[in-house]
N, C-alpha and C positions, 0 to 999 in steps of 0.2 A: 401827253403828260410827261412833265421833265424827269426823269428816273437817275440824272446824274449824282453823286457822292457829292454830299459838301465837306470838305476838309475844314474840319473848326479848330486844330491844334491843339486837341485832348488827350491825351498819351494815357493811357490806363496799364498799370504794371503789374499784373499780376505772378505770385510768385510759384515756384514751379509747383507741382501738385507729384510728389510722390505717391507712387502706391507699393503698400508691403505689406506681408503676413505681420499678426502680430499676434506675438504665444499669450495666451491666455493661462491664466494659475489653475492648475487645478485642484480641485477640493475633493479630500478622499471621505471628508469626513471623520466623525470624533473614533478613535484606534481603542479597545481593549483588547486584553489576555480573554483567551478561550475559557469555557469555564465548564466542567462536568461533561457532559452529553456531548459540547459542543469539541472537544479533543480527539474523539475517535469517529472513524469514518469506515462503515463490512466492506468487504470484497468478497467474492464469490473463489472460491478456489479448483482451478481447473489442472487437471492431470492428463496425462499421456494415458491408457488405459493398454491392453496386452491386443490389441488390434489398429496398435497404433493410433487411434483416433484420441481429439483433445475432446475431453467431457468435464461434465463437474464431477468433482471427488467426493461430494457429500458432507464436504467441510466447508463451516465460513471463516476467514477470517479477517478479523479486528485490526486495524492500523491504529498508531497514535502521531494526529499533525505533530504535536507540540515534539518527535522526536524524530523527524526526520522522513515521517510518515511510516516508519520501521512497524512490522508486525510486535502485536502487544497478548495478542490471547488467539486461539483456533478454537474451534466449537463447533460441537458432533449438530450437524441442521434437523437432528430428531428429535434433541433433547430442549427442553425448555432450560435456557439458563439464565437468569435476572439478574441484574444491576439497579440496585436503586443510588439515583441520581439525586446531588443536592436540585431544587429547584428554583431558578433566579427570574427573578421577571421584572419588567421595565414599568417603571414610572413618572412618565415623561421622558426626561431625559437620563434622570438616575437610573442606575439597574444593582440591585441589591439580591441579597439571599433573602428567600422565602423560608418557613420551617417548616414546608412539606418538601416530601423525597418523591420524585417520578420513578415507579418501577417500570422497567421498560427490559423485552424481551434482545440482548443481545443478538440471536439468530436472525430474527426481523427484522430488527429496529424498531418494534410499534411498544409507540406507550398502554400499556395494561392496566395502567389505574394510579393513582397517587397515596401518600401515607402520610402520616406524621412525623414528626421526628422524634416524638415519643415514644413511638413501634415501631422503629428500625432495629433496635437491638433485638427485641424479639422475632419480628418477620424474618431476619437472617438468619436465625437461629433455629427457625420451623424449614425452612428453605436449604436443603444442603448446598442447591447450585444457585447462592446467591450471593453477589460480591456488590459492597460497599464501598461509592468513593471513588477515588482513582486509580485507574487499571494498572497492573505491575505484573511484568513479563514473568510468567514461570517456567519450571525446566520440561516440563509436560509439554507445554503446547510449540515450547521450542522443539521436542525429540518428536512432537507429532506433524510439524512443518518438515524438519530433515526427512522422515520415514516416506512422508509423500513426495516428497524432490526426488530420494532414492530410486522409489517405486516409478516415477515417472521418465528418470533419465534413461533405464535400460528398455523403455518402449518406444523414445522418442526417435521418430525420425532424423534421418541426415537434415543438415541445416540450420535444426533449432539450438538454441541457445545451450538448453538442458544437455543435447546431445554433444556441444562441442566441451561443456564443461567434465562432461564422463570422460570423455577421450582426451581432453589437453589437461586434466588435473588441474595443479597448481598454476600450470601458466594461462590459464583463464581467468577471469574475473569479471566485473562490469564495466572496469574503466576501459576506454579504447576499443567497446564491442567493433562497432564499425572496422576498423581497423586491421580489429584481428580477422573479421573474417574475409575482407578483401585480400588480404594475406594467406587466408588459406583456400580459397579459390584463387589463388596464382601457383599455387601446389598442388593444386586437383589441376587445374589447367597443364601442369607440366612444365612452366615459365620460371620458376626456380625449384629447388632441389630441399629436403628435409634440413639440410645443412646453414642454407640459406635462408628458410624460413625461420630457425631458430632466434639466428642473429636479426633479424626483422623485429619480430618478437620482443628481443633483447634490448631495442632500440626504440620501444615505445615506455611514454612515460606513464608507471601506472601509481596513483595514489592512495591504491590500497596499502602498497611499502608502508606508509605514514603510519596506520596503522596499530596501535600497539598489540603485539601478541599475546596469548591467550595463556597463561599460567600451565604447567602442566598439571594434570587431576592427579590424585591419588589417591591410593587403592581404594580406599572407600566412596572416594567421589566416580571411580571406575566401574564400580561395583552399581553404584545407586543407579548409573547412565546406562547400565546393561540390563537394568531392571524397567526403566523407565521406557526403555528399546522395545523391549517384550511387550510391556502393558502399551504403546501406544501402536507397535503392529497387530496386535491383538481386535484394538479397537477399531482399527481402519481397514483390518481384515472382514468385522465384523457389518460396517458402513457399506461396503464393497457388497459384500453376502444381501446386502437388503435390498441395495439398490437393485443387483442382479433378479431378487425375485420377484421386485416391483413389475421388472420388464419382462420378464416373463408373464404372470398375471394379467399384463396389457395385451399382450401380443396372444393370447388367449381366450381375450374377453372378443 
């Protein structure tokens, strides 16, 4: 069998064939504003304890996305404290407000049951520990966050956060963590001198500067802070006491 080529003088031109990635759009989907329920997110709040170990404190607290995700409320984990929530629900693609309220247990998060918005004035009314609407930092549960930071920084261990912020004061903060502590493990190491690390220090940009300061209080506002001090040591002395006897009762049983 003949297997030779026949040359017919066809020229075929094909033109070059690149290959490439090609970015594709992506679709994030339709964007709204958070709304009720959907703004706060618990945290469990853990402390240094007087054996140095990190435990829970017996406090939760409440963050708000919509502010940077900054604490917005603390809450004793014993007590039942309620928030009824407007209630919005989707209808296809619309999402509107409903005219029932979700009560819903802050400590938990579990929803408890729903209401009208006819009996919210009332329900809140029978309910001491129950808040309507959108959360608003108070000075309570701000002096009851400090009291627990306090209480925790003088049991913390070398290394921790808590513990560099007791001992370097002011010139702590969050900006530049990393930073500063590589900085100050070159001062435990012996590799520069207290002198040296300052100016170190002194040389990092921190954006807290920015800033604005804090008004000074007065006497009256001095006063209420010293009260508010008392009653939320008081309360976390008393979280402290229960938990202690919970563990004993275990260790018992």
């Amino acid at each position: 069998m003949n297997t030779e080529l026949i040359d017919t003088g066809l020229t075929i031109d094909l033109p070059a064939v690149q290959i490439g990635l090609i970015r594709g759009e992506k679709n994030y989907g339709p964007f709204r504003e958070r709304v009720t329920c959907e703004k706060y997110f618990r945290q469990s709040l853990y402390i240094f304890n007087e054996q140095g170990k990190y435990v829970d404190s017996g406090f939760v607290q409440i963050n708000d996305y919509t502010n940077m995700c900054k604490m917005i409320k603390i809450c004793d984990k014993s007590k039942k404290i309620l928030h009824l929530f407007e209630r919005w629900e989707h209808y296809g693609t619309k999402f509107y407000k409903s005219n029932d309220f979700s009560i819903t247990d802050l400590v938990s998060g579990n929803t408890i049951g729903s209401l009208k918005a006819d009996y919210v004035a009332e329900f809140a009314h029978d309910n001491e520990s129950c808040f309507v609407g959108d959360l608003e930092k108070d000075d309570y549960s701000e002096m009851l966050l400090e009291c627990l930071n306090e209480y925790s920084s003088v049991n913390a261990p070398p290394r921790t956060y808590a513990y560099l912020k007791k001992n370097l004061g002011d010139k702590m903060c969050d900006c530049n963590l990393l930073d500063k502590l590589e900085i100050d493990d070159l001062l435990r190491n012996g590799e520069i001198n207290e002198e040296q690390k300052q100016e170190m220090f002194k040389s990092l940009i921190c954006s807290c500067k920015n800033m604005p300061e804090k008004p000074e209080l007065t006497e009256e506002e001095k006063i209420t802070r010293a009260e508010l001090k008392l009653q939320a040591q008081a309360e976390i002395a008393e979280v402290f006491l229960r938990i202690n006897s919970k563990k004993v009762e275990e260790t018992e049983l």
